[in-house]
N, C-alpha and C positions, 0 to 999 in steps of 0.2 A: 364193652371190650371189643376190639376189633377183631373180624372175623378170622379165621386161620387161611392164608394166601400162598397159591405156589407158585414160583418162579421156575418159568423155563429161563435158562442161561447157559449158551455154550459159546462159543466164538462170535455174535452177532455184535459184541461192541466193540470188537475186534477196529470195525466203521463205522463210518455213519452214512446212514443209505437217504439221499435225499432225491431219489427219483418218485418219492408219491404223489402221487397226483395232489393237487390243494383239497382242502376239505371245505365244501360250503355249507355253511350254519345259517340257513333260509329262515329258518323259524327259530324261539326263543327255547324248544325243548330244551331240557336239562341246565339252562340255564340258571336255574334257582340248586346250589347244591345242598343233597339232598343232609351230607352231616353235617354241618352249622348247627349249632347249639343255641349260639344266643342271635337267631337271625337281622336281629335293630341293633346290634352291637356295629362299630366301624371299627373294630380291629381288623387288620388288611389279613389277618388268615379264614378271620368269618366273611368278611363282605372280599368276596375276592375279584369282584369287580375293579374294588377300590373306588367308589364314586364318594365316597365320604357325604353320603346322603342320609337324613336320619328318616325312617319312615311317617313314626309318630309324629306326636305336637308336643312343644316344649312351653308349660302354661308359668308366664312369669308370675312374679317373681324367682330367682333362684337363689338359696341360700345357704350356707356353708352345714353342713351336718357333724364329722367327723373328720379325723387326721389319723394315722398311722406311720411310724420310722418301719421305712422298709429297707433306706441306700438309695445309694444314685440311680436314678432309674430313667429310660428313655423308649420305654416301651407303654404299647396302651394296654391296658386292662384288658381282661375279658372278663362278662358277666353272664354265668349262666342261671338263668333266677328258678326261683322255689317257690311255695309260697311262703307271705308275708309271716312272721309271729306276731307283728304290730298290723292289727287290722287296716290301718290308716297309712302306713307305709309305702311306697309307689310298686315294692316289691321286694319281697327276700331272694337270698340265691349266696351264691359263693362269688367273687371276686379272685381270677388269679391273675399276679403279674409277675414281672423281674424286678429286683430291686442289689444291687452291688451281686452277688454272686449267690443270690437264692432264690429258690423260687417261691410263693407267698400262695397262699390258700386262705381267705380272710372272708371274713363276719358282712355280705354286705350290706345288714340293718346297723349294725352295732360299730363294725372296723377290729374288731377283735380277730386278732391270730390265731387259724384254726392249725395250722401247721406249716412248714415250711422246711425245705430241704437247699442241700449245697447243691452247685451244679459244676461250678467252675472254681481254679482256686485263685483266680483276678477278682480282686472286688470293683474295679471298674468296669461300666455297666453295657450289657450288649445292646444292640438298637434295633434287635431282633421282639417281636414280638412274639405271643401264641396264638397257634391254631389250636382250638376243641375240636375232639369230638369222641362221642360218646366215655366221659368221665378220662380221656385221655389226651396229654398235652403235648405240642411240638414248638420247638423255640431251636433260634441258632444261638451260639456261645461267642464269648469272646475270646477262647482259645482255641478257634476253626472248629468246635463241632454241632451237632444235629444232635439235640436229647431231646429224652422222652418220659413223662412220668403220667400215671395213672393215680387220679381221687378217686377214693371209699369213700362216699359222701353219705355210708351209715357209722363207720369210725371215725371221721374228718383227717384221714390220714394220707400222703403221697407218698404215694410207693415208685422209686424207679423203673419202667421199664427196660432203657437201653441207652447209651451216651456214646455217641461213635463217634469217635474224633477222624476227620478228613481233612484237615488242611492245614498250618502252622499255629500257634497263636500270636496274636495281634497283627500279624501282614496276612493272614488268613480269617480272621474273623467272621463271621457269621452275622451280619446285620440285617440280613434277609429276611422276612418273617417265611417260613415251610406254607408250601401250601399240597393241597394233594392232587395225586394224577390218580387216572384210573387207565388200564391196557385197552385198546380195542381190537376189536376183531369184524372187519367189516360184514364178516358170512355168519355171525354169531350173533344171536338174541340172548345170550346168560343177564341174569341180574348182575348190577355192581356185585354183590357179594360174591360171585364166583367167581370175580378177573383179580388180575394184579393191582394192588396197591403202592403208591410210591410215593415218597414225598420228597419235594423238590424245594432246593433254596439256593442264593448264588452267595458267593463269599467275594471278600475283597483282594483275596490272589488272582480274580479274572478267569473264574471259574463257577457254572455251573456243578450242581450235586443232585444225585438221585438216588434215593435208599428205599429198601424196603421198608415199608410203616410199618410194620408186626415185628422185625428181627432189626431193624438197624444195618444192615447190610448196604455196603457204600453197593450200584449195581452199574453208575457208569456217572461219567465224568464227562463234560464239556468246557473246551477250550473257551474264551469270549474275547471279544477284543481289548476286553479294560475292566478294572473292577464292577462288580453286582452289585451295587448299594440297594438298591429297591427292589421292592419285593414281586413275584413273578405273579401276572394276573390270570387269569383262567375265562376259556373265550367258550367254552362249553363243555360239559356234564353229561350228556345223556346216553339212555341205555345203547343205542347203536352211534353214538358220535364221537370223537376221539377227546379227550382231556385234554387242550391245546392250551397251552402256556406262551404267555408274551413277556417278554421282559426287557427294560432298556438297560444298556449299556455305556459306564461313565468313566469313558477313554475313547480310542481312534475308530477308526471306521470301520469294520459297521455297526452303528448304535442299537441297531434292534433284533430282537434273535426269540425263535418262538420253536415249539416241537410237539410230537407226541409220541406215545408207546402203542405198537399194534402188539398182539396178546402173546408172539414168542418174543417179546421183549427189544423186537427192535427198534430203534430211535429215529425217528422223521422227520426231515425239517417243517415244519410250516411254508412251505414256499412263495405264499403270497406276504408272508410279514417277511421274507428276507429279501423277496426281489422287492420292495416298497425302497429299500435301502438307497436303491441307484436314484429313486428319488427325489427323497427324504433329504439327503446329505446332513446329516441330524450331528450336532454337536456332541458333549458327553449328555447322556441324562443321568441326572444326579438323584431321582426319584423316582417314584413307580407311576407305570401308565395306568391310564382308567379308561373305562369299555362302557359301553351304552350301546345295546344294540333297543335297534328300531324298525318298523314298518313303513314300507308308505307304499304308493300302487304308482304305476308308469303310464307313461301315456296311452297303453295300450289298454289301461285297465285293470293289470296283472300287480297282485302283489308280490312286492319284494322285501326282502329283509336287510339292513344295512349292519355292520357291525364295528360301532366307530371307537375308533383307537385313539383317545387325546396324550399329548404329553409336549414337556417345554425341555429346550436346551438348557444348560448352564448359561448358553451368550443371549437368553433372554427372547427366542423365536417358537412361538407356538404350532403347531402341528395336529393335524388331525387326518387319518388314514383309512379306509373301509380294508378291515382282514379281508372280506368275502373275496373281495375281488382285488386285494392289492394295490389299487388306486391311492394314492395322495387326493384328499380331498381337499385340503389349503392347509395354506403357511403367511404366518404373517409376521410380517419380520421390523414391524415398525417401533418394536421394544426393545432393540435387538442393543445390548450394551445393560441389560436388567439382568441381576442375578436372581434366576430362579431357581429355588431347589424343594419345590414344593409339588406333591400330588396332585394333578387337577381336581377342583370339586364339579359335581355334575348333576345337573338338577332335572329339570324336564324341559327341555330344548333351546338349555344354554348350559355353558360350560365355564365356572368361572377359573380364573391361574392368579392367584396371589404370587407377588413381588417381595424379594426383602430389602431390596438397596435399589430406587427410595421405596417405602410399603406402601400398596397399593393394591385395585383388587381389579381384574380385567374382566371384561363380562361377555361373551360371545357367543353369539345364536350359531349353533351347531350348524346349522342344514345349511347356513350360507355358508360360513367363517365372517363372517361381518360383525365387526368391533362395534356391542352396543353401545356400553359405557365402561370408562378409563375413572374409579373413585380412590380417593386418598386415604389410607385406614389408619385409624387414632394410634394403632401400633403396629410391630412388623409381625407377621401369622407368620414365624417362624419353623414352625412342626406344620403348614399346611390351615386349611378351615374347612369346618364340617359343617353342609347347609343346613339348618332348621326351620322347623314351623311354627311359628310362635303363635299361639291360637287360645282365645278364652273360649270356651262351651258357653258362657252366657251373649257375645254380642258378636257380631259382624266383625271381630277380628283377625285377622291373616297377613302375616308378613312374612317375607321371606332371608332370612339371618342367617351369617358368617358367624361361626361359632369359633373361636382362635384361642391362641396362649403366643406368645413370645419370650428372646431368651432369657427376659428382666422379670418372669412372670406376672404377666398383666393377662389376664385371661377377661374376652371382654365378645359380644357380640356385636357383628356392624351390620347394618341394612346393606342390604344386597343391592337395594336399588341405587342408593348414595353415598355408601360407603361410612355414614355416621354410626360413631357407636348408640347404643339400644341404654335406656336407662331401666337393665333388664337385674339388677343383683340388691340385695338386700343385705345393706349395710350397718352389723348389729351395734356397731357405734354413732350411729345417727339415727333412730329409729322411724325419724319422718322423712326422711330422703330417701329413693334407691338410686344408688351410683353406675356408672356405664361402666366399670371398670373392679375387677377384683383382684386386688393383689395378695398374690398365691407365696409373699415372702413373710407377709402375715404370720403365718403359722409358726415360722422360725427353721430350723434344722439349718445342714451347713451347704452356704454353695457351693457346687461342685465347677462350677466353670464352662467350659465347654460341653462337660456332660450335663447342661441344661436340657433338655429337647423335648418342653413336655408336651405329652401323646394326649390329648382327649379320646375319651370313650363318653358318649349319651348311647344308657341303654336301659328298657326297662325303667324309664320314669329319674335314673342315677345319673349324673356327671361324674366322671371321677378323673385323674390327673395325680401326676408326681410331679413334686419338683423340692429342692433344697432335700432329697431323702425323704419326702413324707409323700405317704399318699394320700389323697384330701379329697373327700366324698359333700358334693350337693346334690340337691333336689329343690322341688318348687317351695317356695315360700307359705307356708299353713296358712298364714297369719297369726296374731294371738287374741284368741275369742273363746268366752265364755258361754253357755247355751243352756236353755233348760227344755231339753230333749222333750222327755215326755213328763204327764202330769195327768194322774187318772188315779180312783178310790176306791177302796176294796172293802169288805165284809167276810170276815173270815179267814181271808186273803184270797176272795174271787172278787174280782172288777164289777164293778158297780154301772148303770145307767141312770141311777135315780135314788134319792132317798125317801128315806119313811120318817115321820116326824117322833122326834126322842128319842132315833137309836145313835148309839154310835160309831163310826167308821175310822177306815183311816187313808191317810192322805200320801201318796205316792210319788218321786217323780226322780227322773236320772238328768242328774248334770252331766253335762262334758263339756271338756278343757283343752283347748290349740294351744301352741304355743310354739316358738321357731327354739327355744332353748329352756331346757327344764332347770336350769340355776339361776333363771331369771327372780328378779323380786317379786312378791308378793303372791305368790302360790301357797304358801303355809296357810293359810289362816282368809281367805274367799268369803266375805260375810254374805247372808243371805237370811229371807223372811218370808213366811208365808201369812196370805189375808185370807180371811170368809164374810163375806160381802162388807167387804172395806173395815173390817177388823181386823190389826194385825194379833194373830193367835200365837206366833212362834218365832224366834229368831234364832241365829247360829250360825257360826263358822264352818269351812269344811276343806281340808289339806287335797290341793291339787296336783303337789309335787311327787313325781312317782320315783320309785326307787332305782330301777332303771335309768343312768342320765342317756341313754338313745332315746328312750320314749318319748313325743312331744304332742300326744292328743289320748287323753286320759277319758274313761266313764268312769262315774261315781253316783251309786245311790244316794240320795237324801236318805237322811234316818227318818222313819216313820213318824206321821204327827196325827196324833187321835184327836177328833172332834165330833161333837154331837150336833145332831142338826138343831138348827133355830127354828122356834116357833112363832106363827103369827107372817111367816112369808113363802111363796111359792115356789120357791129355786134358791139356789145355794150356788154362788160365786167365788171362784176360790182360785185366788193369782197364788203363784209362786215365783220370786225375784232373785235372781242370783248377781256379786257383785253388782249390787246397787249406788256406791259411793263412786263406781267406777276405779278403783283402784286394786288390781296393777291396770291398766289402759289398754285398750283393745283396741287394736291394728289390724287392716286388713288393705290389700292393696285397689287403688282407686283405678278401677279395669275402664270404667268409661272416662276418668279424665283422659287416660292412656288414648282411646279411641281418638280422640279428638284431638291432643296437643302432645300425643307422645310422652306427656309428664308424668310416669306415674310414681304419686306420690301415695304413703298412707297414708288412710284415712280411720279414726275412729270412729266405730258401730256397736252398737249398744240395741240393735231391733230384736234380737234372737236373746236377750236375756231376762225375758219374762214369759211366762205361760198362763192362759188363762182358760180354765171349763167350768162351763155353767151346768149343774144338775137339777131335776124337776124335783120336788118334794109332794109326798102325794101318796094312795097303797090300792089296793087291789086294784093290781095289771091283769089284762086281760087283751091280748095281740090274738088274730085268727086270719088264718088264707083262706079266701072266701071259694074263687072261679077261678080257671082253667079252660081259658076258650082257644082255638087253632081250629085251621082248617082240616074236614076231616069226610072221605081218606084223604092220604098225600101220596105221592110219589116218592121212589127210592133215590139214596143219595142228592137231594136237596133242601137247601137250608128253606126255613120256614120259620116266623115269629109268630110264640106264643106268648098270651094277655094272661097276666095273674093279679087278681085282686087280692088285697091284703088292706088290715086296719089296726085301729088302737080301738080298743070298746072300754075306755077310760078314764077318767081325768085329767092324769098326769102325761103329759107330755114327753115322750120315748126318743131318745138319740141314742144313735146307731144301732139300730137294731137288724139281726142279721137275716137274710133270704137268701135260702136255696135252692136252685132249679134242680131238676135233674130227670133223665132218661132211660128209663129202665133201671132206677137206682141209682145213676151214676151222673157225674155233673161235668158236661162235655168241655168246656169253658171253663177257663178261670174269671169269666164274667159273670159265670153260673150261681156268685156267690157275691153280696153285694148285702150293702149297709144302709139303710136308709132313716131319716128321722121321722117320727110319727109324732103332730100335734093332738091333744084330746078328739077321741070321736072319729078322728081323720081317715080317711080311705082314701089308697093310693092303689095305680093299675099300672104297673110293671110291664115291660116288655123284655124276652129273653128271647134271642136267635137261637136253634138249633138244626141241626144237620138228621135229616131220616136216614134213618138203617137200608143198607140194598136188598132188594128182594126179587131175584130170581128163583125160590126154592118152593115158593107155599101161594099156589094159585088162589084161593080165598081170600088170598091177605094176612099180611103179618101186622101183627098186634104188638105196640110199643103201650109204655105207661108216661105220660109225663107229670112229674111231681112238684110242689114246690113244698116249703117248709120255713115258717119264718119266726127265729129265734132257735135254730136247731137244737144247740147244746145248751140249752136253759142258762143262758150268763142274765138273761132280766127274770125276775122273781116274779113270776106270774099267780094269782088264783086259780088259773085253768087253763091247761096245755091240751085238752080234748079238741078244740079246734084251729090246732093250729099248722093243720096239713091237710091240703087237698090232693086229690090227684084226676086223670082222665087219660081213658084209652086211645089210639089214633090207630087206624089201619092206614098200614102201607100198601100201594095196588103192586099187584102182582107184574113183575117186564118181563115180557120174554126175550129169552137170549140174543146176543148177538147176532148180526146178520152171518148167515155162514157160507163160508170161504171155500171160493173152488178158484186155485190160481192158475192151474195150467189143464187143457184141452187138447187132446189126439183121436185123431181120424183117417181115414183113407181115402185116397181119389185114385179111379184109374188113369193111368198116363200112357200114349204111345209109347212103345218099347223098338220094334222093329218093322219094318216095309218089308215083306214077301212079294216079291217081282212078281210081272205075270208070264207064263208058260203057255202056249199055244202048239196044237196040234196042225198037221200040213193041210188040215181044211180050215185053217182061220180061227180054232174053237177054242176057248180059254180051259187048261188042264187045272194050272195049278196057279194057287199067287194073287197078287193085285189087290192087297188087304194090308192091312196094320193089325203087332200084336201089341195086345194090352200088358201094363203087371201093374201090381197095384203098388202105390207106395204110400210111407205112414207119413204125417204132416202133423206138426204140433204147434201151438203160442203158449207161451208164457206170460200170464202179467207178474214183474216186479214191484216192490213197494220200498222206499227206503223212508224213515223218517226221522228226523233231531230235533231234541227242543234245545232252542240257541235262551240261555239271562241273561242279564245285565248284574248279578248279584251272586256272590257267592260265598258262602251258603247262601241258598236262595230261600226267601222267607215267603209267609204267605202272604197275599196280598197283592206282591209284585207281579210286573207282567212277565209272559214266555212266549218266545216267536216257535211258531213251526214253520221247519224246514222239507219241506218235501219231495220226493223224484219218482217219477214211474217212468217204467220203461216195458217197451214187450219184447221178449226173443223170443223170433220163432226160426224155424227153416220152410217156409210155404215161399212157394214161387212167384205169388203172387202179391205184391205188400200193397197194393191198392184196393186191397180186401180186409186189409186187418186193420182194425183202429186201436189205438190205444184209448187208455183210459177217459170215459167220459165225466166221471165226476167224482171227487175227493170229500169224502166226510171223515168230519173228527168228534169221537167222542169220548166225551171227559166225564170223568169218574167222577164229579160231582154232578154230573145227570145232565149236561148241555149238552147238544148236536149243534157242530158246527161245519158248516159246508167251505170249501175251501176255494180257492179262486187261482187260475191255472196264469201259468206265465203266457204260453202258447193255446191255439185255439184247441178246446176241447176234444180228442180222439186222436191228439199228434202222439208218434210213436215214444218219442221221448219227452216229456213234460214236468214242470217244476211249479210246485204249488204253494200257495202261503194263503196264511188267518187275511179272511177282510180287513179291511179298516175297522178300530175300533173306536168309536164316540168316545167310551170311558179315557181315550186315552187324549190331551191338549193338543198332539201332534197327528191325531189319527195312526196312531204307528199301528203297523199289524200284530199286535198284541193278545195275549188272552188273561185276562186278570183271576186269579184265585182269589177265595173270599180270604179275608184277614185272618177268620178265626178254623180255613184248614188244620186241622190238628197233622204233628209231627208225622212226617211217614213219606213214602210214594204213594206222589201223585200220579194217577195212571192215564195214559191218552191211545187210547184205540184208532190208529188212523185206518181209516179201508176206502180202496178205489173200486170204482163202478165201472160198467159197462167197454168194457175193453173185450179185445178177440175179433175174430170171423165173425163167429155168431154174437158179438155184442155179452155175453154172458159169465165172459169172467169177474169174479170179486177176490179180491187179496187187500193184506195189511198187514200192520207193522204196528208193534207194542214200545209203546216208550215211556219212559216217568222219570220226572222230577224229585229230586229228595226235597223232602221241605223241613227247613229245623228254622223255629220258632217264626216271631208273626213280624209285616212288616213294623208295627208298633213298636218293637222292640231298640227300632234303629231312631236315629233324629228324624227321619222322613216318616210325616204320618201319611200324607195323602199320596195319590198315584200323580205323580208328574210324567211321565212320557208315556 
């Protein structure tokens, strides 16, 4: 719910006051806003940049899921997800859009109508989209107004908040998607929640609008030169920087118009986006701009922040502008007779402008304006293209893709580099081709004509798009594949690692079922069989069709199959086969022909539809942990590997059997627990890393246990559990404390104060005088210590490296500064029990100095890195930084506490080892 807002309002829009100074947005602060709901969405009121960039990866195939009648619709979706109900899903969440004159609340696993309300009473369709945020919706109307409605997302109900009509219908319309302002107030640090909220949208009577978000209240009005078709973009967010809005304008001069709200409400121009105007000399813009702000450093060293403004004319001339300083950056005008009425899209240091008359896609390196490439596109990107990452997690692929629709709907991906379409959609009436092109008429509903203009949203793993009235939900392509998961035997119904000869057991295993459509053929009825050492013992059907038609990747137990062991052999082998005739036919897409020829076709695979485990037959088990060897004492806070002996004292031959480490009872790691196979007789010596406890408290030494334990929870059927836990003491040595800190030093020096002249008597004799008086005065230094740990990661995992950042400085007030030195020597140390000395920018004792980590070997580049072990457990990391020998007397010491949050190991990411 949005928080409760007051508005000062008296006479202040009486004008508009545009003597503010420009506001520079140097750095990226508040750049990312902070309400955005579904942050990977490209609806222009969540991504209010407008770059139409998707962050994710889009892993082809994609294939059609669901359709819904919603009306004519020319808005994108927004997705705010939930989780999944279907585990296998890209994600659950709700879907809201416009469609003819309602607004829609829908099912995004399934497409089912969770609610919907009227807004307007034209059923033709506004070209307004929504902004979220928090469970509350903003959209313009097609009868000139600003609504507002609020989801229960425990009821699935829309509830009205407010419908403020401000401008005519249909010569006033609302095509603008709302985005929001926030007041500022330069001398004021408040959170957003305590300033003015406003939401802003331009209509097609050639006017700007600004309402209060909470009550609907129209709060001021702006003249503009010509209709607001596109929606206004937002150049910053943060807590001390103003909400600055840019918007183009598609009529006469002047195209471009931006502002903000200081906190009693009054309105500012942006002065660097209107003086660009003289020039600009910018046609109508028939679209919205898009923003990219960036870094780079100047000749001098200095960095600077750039904050680039792209956007095209209707007569077909591209533009690009820095707000910060109001500069025209380039214009390139060699399109000039191309209609454009499309978005820029914006990638990482190009900018592409799709054309609709002829289609075409422009590709241009930002930082010059230099025309990479000019490609022809299979259709016209009518609504705009949204870039993508087309990427498989299994191989070295990366491409970068125009994701489109046009007004015939042909919804199709083209390479960025050439402008070819992408053979990226899966085509359920050709099951071995995927086609470059999807037609979105397919589905059927009725054309609406002009109100064609379908909007993509990629968000959360979903495609979605309207068009002919329907709205029409993809995702990545499953494929359809049969599997026999797992496959393991029980007694009792506990898991088995071995059989005993003449009992009987039973035989276990879970299918699961892909499938791109669950009304596909041959789901009913999935034959399947299972062997014991190449006997087949059992066969049988098993229904893969779920009831649910959303659902398209099903688990299903096998029913149970009792068998007794065979005598007269050592091991018992036991396949189980699912769909073995191959029929229905398993499809999956061919990612490495793709790699190589672009072609990707399916391919069927059949490797994943058998399971095979071999059991030992055999009886009195008997497993024991024999030794527990480590170094001993150890030292506190560092890792150390301890050796554990373990065996099978048996015949039968043991798989997976389980060992546990642990430390004072507890098991520091999840490597602390580990499965291993044991042949008859076999002994095996185990190594397990662990981390000593700190000890500052217990001069004697503190006493840890280290344990192991192999087979803990008796899952193998042993004759004798009496040995099978060892354990052994370790002393930790005793550290004393920290060096301790004396940062600042005061003392006294006498100093001349006054000259007392000298006095003489009429015989020459000195009376009085001819001296200096003393007073004493106090004199102090200071040593300073500042310290940062700068990652490259974040969350920062363990494993990875962390720079230190460091600065000393000394303040003193002594007269003399070729007496004082600063700091002679920087040590760091880390709570995993390193000392690491540090290495000064400047020669050691200079008053101000800056210090960094050595070189590190561990790192390919030497970078000055400090690497944490992998298996850091969750928490702060702590670094003790303390300078030495600074002052007069050489004798101050000071520091500075700093720590790393660490959540989870680097293991957890695709990068195992330490590259820089």
């Amino acid at each position: 719910m949005l928080m409760a807002v007051v508005f000062l309002f008296s006479t202040a829009f009486a004008s508009t006051n545009s003597n503010e100074a420009p506001y520079i947005f140097s750095d990226p602060s508040g750049n990312t806003l902070n309400y955005v709901g579904n942050d990977d969405s490209l609806t222009f009121g969540s991504n209010v940049f407008h770059q139409r960039a998707v962050t994710g990866n889009v892993i082809l195939p994609i294939t059609w899921r669901w359709n819904q009648w919603i009306g004519p619709s020319m808005s994108q979706p927004v997705v705010v997800p939930l989780p999944p109900k279907n585990p296998d899903s890209p994600s659950g969440g709700v879907v809201f859009t416009l469609g003819g004159n309602k607004v829609y609340a829908i099912d995004l696993e399934t497409g089912n109508i969770l609610d919907s309300k009227t807004f307007q009473s034209s059923s033709t369709p506004t070209g307004s989209s929504i902004t979220y945020f928090q469970g509350n919706l903003y959209f313009g109307t097609r009868d000139g107004s600003v609504a507002s409605f609020k989801y229960d997302f425990q009821t699935n109900k829309l509830i009205k908040n407010w419908i403020t009509n401000i401008s005519q219908s249909e010569i006033g319309r609302i095509s603008s998607t709302p985005i929001f302002m926030y007041s500022y107030d330069p001398n004021s640090r408040k959170p957003k929640e305590e300033r003015n909220i406003y939401i802003a949208a331009g209509s097609w009577d050639g006017h700007m609008y600004f309402l209060d978000a909470q009550t609907g209240t129209l709060v001021k009005s702006l003249k503009m030169s010509g209709p607001v078709t596109g929606s206004p973009a937002v150049v910053a967010n943060g807590d001390i920087v103003p909400t600055t809005y840019i918007v183009g304008v598609d009529g006469g001069y002047p195209n471009l118009s931006g502002g903000y709200f200081d906190i009693n409400g009054t309105f500012y121009f942006d002065t660097n986006t209107t003086n660009v105007n003289s020039q600009v000399k910018a046609g109508p813009i028939a679209s919205s701009v898009a923003l990219k702000w960036e870094s780079y450093t100047d000749k001098n060293g200095v960095t600077k922040g750039v904050t680039f403004v792209f956007f095209a004319d209707v007569n077909g001339i591209l533009y690009a502008y820095d707000r910060n300083t109001g500069k025209l950056l380039w214009k390139i005008t060699q399109f000039k007779g191309t209609f454009i009425n499309n978005t820029p899209t914006v990638g990482d240091g190009y900018v592409y402008f799709t054309t609709t008359n002829p289609a075409k896609v422009i590709t241009v390196d930002y930082w010059t304006g230099k025309v990479v490439s000019v490609n022809p596109l299979p259709y016209t990107a009518y609504s705009g293209s949204t870039l993508v990452n087309i990427y498989d997690p299994t191989l070295t692929l990366n491409i970068k893709g125009l994701l489109s629709t046009d007004q015939a709907g042909n919804m199709f991906i083209a390479d960025a580099e050439d402008g070819s379409a992408l053979p990226a959609f899966f085509d359920p009436n050709s099951p071995d081709i995927l086609t470059n092109v999807i037609k979105l008429s397919n589905a059927g509903g009725t054309y609406y004509g002009d109100y064609q203009h379908p909007e993509i949203t990629y968000a959360h793993g979903w495609l979605l798009v309207a068009y002919n009235g329907i709205l029409q939900a993809f995702s990545s392509f499953p494929g359809t594949d049969f599997a026999v998961e797992k496959l393991y035997v029980t007694s009792n119904g506990q898991p088995v690692s071995y059989l005993i000869p003449g009992r009987s057991y039973t035989i276990n295993a879970e299918f699961t079922g892909l499938f791109w459509n669950s009304q596909m053929d041959g789901l009913d009825r999935v034959p399947y069989y299972v062997e014991v050492n190449g006997t087949r013992i059992y066969e049988g059907t098993i229904n893969f069709r779920p009831s649910d038609p959303s659902v398209y990747f099903v688990k299903i137990d096998m029913p149970p199959v009792e068998f007794t062991t065979p005598s007269g052999v050592s091991e018992a082998v036991i396949d189980v086969v699912i769909n073995p005739i191959h029929y229905p036919k398993e499809y999956i897409p061919d990612i490495k022909g793709y790699q190589k020829t672009r072609s990707l076709n399916l391919v069927e695979d059949y490797t994943n539809n058998y399971k095979k485990i071999t059991l030992p037959i055999g009886s009195k088990i008997d497993l024991y942990a024999k030794s527990i060897t480590n170094q001993n004492p150890v030292d506190g806070q560092k890792y150390y590997n301890a050796t554990v002996v373990v065996g099978n004292n048996s015949d039968v031959p043991i798989k997976r059997a389980e060992v546990q480490f642990t430390v004072n009872g507890v098991m520091q790691f999840a490597d602390h627990d580990i499965f291993i196979d044991l042949a008859p007789h076999e002994e095996k010596t185990l190594t397990f890393r662990w981390i000593s406890p700190p000890n500052n408290d217990v001069p004697q030494g503190k006493i840890v246990t280290l344990g192991a334990v192999i087979n803990p929870n008796k899952v193998i059927d042993e004759d004798n559990y009496n040995n099978n836990a060892v354990y052994t003491n370790v002393k930790v040595n005793y550290v004393s404390p920290l060096p301790q800190t004396h940062c600042q030093s005061n003392w006294t020096e006498q100093r001349p104060d006054e000259y007392i002249p000298p006095e003489y008597d009429n015989k020459g004799n000195l009376i009085r005088g001819g001296y200096w008086t003393y007073k004493t005065v106090a004199f102090y230094n200071k040593l300073n210590v500042t310290a940062k740990i700068i990652t490259d990661h974040d969350p920062y995992r363990s494993g990875y490296g962390f720079y230190l950042d460091v600065k000393t400085s000394i303040e003193t007030n002594y007269d003399n500064l070729s007496a004082i030195k600063g700091a002679t020597k920087v040590v760091a140390y880390m709570q995993d029990g390193s000392v690491i000395e540090l290495e000064p920018k400047y020669p050691p004792g200079t008053l101000e100095n800056e210090w960094q980590l050595p070189p590190n070997p561990q790192s390919i580049y030497n970078n000055r890195k400090y690497f944490t072990d992998p298996h850091q457990p969750d928490g702060p990391f702590v670094v003790y930084v303390y300078a030495f020998g600074a002052g007069k007397d050489g004798d101050l010491v000071c520091r500075d506490i700093q720590s790393v949050q660490i959540v989870g190991s680097m293991y957890d990411d695709d990068a195992t080892v330490i590259t820089k």
